[in-house]
C-alpha positions, 0 to 999 in steps of 0.5 A, a space after each residue: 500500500 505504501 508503495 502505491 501512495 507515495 507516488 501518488 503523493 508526489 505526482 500531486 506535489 509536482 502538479 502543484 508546483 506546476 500549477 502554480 508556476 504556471 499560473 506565475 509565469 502566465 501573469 508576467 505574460 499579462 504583463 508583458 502584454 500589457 506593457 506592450 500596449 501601453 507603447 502601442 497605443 501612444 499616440 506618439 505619430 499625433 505628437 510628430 505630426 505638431 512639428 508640421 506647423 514649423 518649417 519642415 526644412 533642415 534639421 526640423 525635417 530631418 529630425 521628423 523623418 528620424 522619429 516617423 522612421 524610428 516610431 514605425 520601425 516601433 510598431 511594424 518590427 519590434 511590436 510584430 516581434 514581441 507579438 511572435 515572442 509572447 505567442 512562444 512563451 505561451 506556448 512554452 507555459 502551457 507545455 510546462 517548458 518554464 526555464 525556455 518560457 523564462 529566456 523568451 520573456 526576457 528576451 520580451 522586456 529587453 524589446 520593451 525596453 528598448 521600444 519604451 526608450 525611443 518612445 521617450 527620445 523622440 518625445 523628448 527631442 520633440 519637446 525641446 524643438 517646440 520648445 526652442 522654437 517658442 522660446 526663440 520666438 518670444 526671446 528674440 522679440 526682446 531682444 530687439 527690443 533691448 537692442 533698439 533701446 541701447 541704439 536710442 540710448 547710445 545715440 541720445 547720449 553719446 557725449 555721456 560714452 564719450 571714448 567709450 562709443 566706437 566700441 559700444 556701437 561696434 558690439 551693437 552691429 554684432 546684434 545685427 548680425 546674429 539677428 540676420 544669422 537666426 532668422 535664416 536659421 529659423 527659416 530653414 527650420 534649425 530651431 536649435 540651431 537658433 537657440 544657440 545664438 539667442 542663448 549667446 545673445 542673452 549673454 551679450 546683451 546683459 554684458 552690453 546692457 551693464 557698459 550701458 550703466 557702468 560707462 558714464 558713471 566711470 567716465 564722469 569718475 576719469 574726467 571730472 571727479 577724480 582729476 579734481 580731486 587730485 587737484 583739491 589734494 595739490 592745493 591742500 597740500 601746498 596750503 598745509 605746507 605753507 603754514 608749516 605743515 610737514 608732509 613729506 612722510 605721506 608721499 602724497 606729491 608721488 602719488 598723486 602724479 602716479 593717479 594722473 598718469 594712470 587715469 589716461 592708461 585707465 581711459 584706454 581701458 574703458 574706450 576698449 570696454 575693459 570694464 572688469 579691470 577699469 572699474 575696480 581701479 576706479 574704486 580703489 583710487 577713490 579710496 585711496 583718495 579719501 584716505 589722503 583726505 584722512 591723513 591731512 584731517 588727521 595732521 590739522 588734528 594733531 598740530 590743534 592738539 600739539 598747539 594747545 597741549 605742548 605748553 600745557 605738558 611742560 607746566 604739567 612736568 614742572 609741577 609734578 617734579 615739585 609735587 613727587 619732591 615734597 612727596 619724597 621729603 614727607 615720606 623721609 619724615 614718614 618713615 621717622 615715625 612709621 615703618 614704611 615698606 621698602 617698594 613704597 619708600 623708593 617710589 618717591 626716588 624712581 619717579 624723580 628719575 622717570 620724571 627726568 628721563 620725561 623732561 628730556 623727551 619734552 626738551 627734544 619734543 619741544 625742538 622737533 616742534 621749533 624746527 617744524 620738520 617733523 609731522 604734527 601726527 607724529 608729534 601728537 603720538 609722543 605727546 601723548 606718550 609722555 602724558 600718560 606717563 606723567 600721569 601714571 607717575 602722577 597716580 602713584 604718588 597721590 597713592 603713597 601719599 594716601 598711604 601716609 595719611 592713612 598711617 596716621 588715621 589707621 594709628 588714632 583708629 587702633 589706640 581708640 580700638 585699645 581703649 574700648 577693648 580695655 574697658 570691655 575687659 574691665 566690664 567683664 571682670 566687673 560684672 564677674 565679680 559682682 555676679 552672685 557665683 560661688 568663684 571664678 574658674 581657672 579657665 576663665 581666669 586664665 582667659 581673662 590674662 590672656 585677653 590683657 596678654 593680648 591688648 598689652 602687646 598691641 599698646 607694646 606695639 604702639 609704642 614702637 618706633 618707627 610705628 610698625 602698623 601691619 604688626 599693630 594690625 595683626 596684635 588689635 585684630 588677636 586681641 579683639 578676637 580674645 577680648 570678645 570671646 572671654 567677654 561672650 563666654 563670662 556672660 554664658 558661665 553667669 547665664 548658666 550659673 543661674 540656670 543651675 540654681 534655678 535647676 536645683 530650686 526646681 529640684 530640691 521639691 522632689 528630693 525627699 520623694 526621689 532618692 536617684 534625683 537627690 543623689 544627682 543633684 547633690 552630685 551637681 551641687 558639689 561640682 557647683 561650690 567646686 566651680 565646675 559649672 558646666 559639670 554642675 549644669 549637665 548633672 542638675 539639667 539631666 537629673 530633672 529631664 529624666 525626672 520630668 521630661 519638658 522640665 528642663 527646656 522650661 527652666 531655660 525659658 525662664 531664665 531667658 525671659 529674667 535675663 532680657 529684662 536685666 
């Protein structure tokens, strides 16, 4: 039985696969078919037949006999033969041949293929003649009439060309020409040809139509504007130089022969419509020019400054050298008294001999300005030079002098800072002692010494001399620190004091009842009459919170509120 199934099974497995590649390659078949069709029925002949409304001459004709050929070759051999191949592959399909179906269908695409490329070629190529032909058409109308304006323009104006025009109207009869050229060309139904020289007499045109524009206005620059300014800059020059100017160093005579020769080479340029070099020469000069005019404004500048400041400067020298002398003489006398360091002791020394160095700048800035060979520009410079440098000189001496000053405000500060220190102390002491407490700590005996310790070295300090105010300051600032920390920490040891007693007051109610807190607190009032209050304090505050918790931070709010109101 096993026998009889098994080739049953595969026969029906084949018939499958069969099927369903039949089925596979009848649908690429459809394809193909339809595909074929899709070509066949374009109306491509319709299409070519639009060129018949040109001049069926020259390339248009032949182009047209190229596509009629190329389309009918199309239909009556590549479409009869895709027609005999998908017959074949049918065939083939329904004879299961799938792998010889296979080879003809491809052989069918690449028929299509090609088929569907000439298709798009010729409506291409069809396209871009029309296209031409429209272009051309509408292009060279404005063309002509650009021509026609620049002919208006260039004869209206011609005085405004000047050297400029033999050329402008040579390039004008070009047009001429070209216009000619593709009428012809048109006519005998070379539209692309055509295109061609419209595409070359748009560019032509915007060149043309741009010396039109740019023409006169360089002219008026070559003729008129710049050789005035040159001029204007010949008379300023000899104007300046005749009321003492010195000029030389801006080469000005030298180039200004150099612009009026250039501007005739330049005025070739143009004649011959070199307009890409002439016109940024033209700019470049212009610049150049305003740059002279900047100069000169910047010598007429400078010689005000050095006229109204070179006097002036010397006044500021001489009064300066006198101020840094008495400055030196009070620093001498200064450093009797004061220690003064040793970078501010020399400042005094060191500016006198800068100022000297100065005064010999001056002297022989003084002379370049007598002898008049010197430009004014220059002058200003070290002029200026030296006053930043004499008012830099200036500022430290105004600066050491408030240093001195501040010695002596700094001194009256620190002995007043000495005598409340000492009374800070003295009141601490006073109110300790007054203080109803059972005695004083060691502790706080021996802060009380070192405070005094600390104000007797700065009254050491003072009375030094020369009067060292960095060590002063050092020894005021550790003495305040240690008078205002015993003085803070007497007040906290009388606060706590009270807050023991009171803690025990509160107590002594529960002591009979309460031997643990009789015990503590007697522990803590023996730390109290032995002076070691802050044992007695942790003691007596523990005994009560454990007895009732609350109890301590009440106390402490009391003795808060007593101590406010003293």
């Amino acid at each position: 039985m096993e026998y009889i199934i098994i080739p049953i099974i595969l026969l029906l497995i084949l018939a499958i696969v069969g099927f369903m590649m039949r089925r596979k390659h009848v649908a690429i078949i459809a394809k193909l078919e339809h595909e074929k069709l899709q070509i066949q029925h374009k109306p491509i002949n319709e299409e070519i037949s639009k060129v018949k409304s040109l001049n069926m001459n020259g390339e248009t004709e032949e182009m047209f006999e190229r596509w009629r050929n190329t389309w009918d070759e199309v239909i009556d051999v590549h479409m009869t033969k895709i027609d005999s191949l998908l017959f074949d592959a049918e065939e083939q399909i329904n004879r299961l041949r799938f792998k010889k179906a296979k080879l003809i269908e491809r052989e069918i695409e690449d028929y299509i293929q090609k088929c569907d490329q000439d298709k798009d070629k010729i409506l291409e190529e069809l396209n871009e003649l029309i296209g031409s032909e429209e272009k051309n058409r509408i292009e060279i109308e404005q063309l002509k009439e650009y021509y026609r304006s620049a002919r208006k323009t260039l004869l209206a104006h011609q005085h405004s060309f000047g050297i400029a025009l033999p050329a402008l109207e040579k390039k004008l009869e070009t047009f001429v020409q070209k216009f000619d050229e593709f009428d012809v060309l048109t006519n005998e139904g070379n539209y692309l040809q055509a295109r061609e020289i419209v595409i070359s007499l748009n560019q032509e045109s915007q060149e043309i139509f741009d010396y039109i524009n740019d023409v006169p206005t360089i002219l008026t620059e070559l003729q008129v504007k710049l050789p005035g300014a040159v001029q204007e800059l010949r008379n300023g020059q000899r104007e300046m130089e005749e009321q003492s100017y010195y000029l030389q160093h801006l080469e000005l005579t030298e180039a200004l022969n150099k612009y009026e020769k250039e501007f005739a080479s330049l005025k070739n340029g143009l004649a011959a419509l070199k307009i890409a070099i002439v016109k940024p020469r033209v700019v470049e000069i212009n610049e150049e020019i305003d740059h002279f005019y900047d100069l000169l404004e910047k010598e007429v500048i400078a010689k005000n400054y050095v006229d109204q400041n070179c006097d002036r400067l010397l006044s500021s020298i001489t009064n300066i050298i006198a101020s840094t002398k008495l400055v030196g003489e009070e620093a001498a006398y200064v450093q009797q008294s004061y220690h003064l360091n040793e970078k501010d002791a020399e400042v005094p020394k060191i500016a006198l001999k800068q100022l000297e160095a100065l005064q010999r700048r001056y002297d022989l800035l003084a002379m370049r300005v007598r002898e008049e060979q010197s430009a004014y520009s220059s002058l200003q410079e070290e002029l200026i030079e030296i006053s930043e440098e004499l008012e830099r000189i200036h500022e430290e001496q105004e600066h050491l002098s408030n240093t001195m000053k501040k010695l002596r405000i700094d001194e009256n500060k620190a002995r007043t800072q000495v005598e409340k220190l000492k009374k800070i102390l003295q009141e601490t002491d006073r109110i300790l002692n007054k203080a109803n407490i059972p005695g004083i700590p060691e502790e706080m005996d021996a802060r009380l010494d070192e405070a005094a310790e600390h104000i007797y070295l700065v009254m050491q300090s003072l009375q030094e001399v020369p009067l060292n105010m960095g060590t002063v300051h050092n020894n005021l600032n550790a003495a305040t620190l240690c008078v205002e920390d015993v003085n803070a920490k007497a007040h906290e040891l009388i606060e706590n004091v009270m807050l023991i007693e009171r803690i025990i007051q509160y107590g002594n109610r529960h002591r009979a009842t309460n031997p643990k807190l009789n015990m503590r607190l007697a522990e803590a009032e023996e730390a109290f009459h032995q002076f070691r209050y802050v044992k007695a304090l942790e003691e007596a505050g523990t005994a009560v919170e454990e007895m009732e918790p609350g109890a301590l931070k009440r106390i402490q709010e009391i003795v808060a509120e007593e101590s406010m109101s003293k």
